[in-house]
C-alpha positions as a printed Julia matrix, in Angstrom:
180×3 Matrix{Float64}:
 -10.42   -9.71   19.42
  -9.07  -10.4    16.16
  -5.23   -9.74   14.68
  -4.49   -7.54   11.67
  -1.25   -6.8     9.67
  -1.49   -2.94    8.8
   1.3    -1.95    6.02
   2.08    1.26    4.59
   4.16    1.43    1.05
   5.36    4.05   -0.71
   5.83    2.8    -4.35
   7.7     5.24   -6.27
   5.63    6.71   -9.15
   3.46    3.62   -9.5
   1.82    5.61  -12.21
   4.7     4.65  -14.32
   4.11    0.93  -14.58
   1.65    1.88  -16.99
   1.37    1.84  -20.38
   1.35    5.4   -21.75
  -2.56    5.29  -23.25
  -4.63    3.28  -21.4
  -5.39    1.5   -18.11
  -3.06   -1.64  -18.71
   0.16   -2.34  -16.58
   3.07   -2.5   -18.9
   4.35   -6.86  -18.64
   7.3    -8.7   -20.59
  10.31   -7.88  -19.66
  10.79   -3.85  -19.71
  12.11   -2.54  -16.73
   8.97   -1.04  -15.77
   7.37   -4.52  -15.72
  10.17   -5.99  -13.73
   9.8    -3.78  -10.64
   5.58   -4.67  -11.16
   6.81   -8.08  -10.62
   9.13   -7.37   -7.57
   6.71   -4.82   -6.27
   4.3    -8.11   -6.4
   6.42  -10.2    -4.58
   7.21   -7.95   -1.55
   3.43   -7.42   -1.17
   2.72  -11.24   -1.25
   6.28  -11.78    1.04
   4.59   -9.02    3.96
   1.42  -10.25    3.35
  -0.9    -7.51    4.98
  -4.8    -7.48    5.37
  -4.77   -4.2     4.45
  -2.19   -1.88    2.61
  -1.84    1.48    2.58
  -0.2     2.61   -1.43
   1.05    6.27   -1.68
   2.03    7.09   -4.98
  -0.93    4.91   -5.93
  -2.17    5.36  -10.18
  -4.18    7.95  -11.27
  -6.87    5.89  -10.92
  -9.17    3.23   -9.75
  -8.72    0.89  -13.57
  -5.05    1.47  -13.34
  -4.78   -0.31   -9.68
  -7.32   -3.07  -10.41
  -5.59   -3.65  -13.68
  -2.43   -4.3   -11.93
  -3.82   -5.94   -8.92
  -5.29   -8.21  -11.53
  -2.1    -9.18  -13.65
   0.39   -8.81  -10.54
  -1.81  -10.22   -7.91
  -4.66  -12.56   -8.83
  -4.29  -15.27   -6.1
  -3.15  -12.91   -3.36
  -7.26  -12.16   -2.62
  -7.05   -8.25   -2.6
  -9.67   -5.63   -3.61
  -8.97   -2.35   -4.19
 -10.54    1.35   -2.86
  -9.6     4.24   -4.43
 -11.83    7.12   -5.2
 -12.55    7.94   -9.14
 -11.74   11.62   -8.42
  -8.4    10.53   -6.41
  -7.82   11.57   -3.03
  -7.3    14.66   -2.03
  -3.45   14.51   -2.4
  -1.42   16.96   -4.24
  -0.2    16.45   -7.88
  -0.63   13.1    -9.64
   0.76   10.37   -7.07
  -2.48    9.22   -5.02
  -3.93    7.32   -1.89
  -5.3     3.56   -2.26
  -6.01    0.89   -0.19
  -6.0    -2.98   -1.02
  -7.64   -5.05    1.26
  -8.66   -8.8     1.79
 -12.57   -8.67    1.68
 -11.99  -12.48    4.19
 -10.66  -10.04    6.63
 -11.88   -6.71    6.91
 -14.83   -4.55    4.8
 -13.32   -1.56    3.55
 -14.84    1.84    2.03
 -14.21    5.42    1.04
 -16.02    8.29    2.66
 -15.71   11.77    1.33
 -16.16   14.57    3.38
 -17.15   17.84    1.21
 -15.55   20.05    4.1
 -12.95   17.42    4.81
 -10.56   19.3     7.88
  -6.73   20.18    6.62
  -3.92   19.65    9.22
  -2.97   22.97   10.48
   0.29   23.19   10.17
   0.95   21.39    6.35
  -2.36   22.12    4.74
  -2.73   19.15    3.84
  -5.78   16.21    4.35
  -3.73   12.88    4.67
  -2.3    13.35    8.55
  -6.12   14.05    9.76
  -6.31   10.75    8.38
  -3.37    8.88   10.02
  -4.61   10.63   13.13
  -8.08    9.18   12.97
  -6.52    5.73   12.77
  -4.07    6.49   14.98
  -6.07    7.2    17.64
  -9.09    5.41   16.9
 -10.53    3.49   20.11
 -10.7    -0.33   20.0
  -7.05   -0.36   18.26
  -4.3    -1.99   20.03
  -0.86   -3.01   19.03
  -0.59   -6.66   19.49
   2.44   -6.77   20.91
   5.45   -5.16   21.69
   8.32   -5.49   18.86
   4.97   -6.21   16.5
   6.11   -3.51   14.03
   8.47   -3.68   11.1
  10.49   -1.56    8.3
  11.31   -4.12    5.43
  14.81   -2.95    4.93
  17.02   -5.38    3.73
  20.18   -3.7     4.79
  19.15   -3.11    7.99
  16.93   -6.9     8.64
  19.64   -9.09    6.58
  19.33  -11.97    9.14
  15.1   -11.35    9.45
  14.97  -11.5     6.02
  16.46  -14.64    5.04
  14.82  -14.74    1.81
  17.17  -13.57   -0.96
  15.16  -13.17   -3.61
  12.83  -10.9    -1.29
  15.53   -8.9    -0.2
  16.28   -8.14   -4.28
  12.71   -7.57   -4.3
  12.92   -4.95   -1.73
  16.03   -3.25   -3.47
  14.67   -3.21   -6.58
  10.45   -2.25   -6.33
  11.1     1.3    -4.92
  13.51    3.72   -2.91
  11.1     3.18    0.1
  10.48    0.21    2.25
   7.02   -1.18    3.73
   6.28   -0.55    7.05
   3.88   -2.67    8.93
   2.31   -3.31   12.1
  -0.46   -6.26   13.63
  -2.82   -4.8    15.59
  -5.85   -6.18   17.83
  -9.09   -5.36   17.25
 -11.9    -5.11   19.8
C-alpha cells in the first residue's frame, strides 16, 4: 500500500487570471496576478499528489501556462481535455498531478452516463472514485477543509492563512488515502 493526499479546489473564475488575448497568466502586480501568487502558495502549503481544479481555464495552454509561471518547482503536470469537460458554461474540470506519484489520464466516454437527478456528468465521476475498490482512507481524522477561520491554531502559518483568504471564496479540501 502506498499513501496519497487527494485535494479538491474550487478557484473562483480561474479563467480570469488570464490575460484577455492569449494563453498567458497575467504577473506583476495587478490584482489578478496577486491571487495567482496566493493561489500558488496554498497549493504548494497542502501539497497534494493530485488536485482536483473546478473553475479550471478554458483550456489545456491556459493551465500549463500558469502551472509553469506559478508552479515550476512544485513537479505537477496537468490533464485537461482540449474540448473541456463536460461541465456547463465556461468554468471547467482539471487535474494536476505529480507524474513521481501517480500516472494520470483522461478518458472520454461518447455516451458518458448523466446523474439522474442534476443532469449533470461530474457526480458519476465523484461516485466512481468514491467507491472505487482498493481505496481506503488512511486514517481516521485524515481529512481536512483549509479554512483559516475555522483551523487558526492548525494553521499556524500566517502568511498561508492570508493566502487562503485571499486566492478564492472557497477552501481546499483534502484527504490521504491508501492504495492497494
Amino acid at each position: 500500500m502506498h499513501k496519497l493526499k487527494l485535494c479538491s479546489y474550487n478557484i473562483k473564475w480561474m479563467a480570469h487570471l488570464f490575460k484577455k488575448k492569449g494563453v498567458e497568466p497575467l504577473t506583476g502586480s495587478s490584482e489578478e496576478a496577486e491571487r495567482s501568487k496566493a493561489i500558488a502558495y496554498v497549493i504548494k502549503a497542502v501539497d497534494p499528489d493530485i488536485l482536483g481544479i473546478c473553475e479550471a481555464p478554458n483550456s489545456p495552454q491556459h493551465l500549463e501556462n500558469w502551472v509553469r509561471e506559478f508552479l515550476s518547482d512544485a513537479g505537477y503536470n496537468v490533464v485537461m481535455s482540449e474540448e473541456g469537460f463536460l461541465s456547463r458554461g465556461q468554468q471547467e474540470l482539471a487535474v494536476l498531478y505529480k507524474s513521481e506519484k501517480v500516472h494520470v489520464g483522461v478518458a472520454h466516454e461518447r455516451n458518458a452516463k448523466r446523474d439522474p437527478f442534476t443532469e449533470d456528468y461530474v457526480n458519476v465521476l465523484i461516485d466512481h472514485v468514491l467507491f472505487s475498490q482498493g481505496i481506503k482512507i488512511s486514517e481516521p481524522g485524515c481529512g481536512r477543509v483549509w479554512n483559516p477561520y475555522q483551523n487558526e491554531k492548525e494553521i499556524g502559518d500566517k502568511k498561508l492563512r492570508e493566502a487562503l483568504d485571499n486566492a478564492s471564496d472557497h477552501y481546499p479540501v483534502s484527504v490521504e488515502v491508501e492504495i492497494e
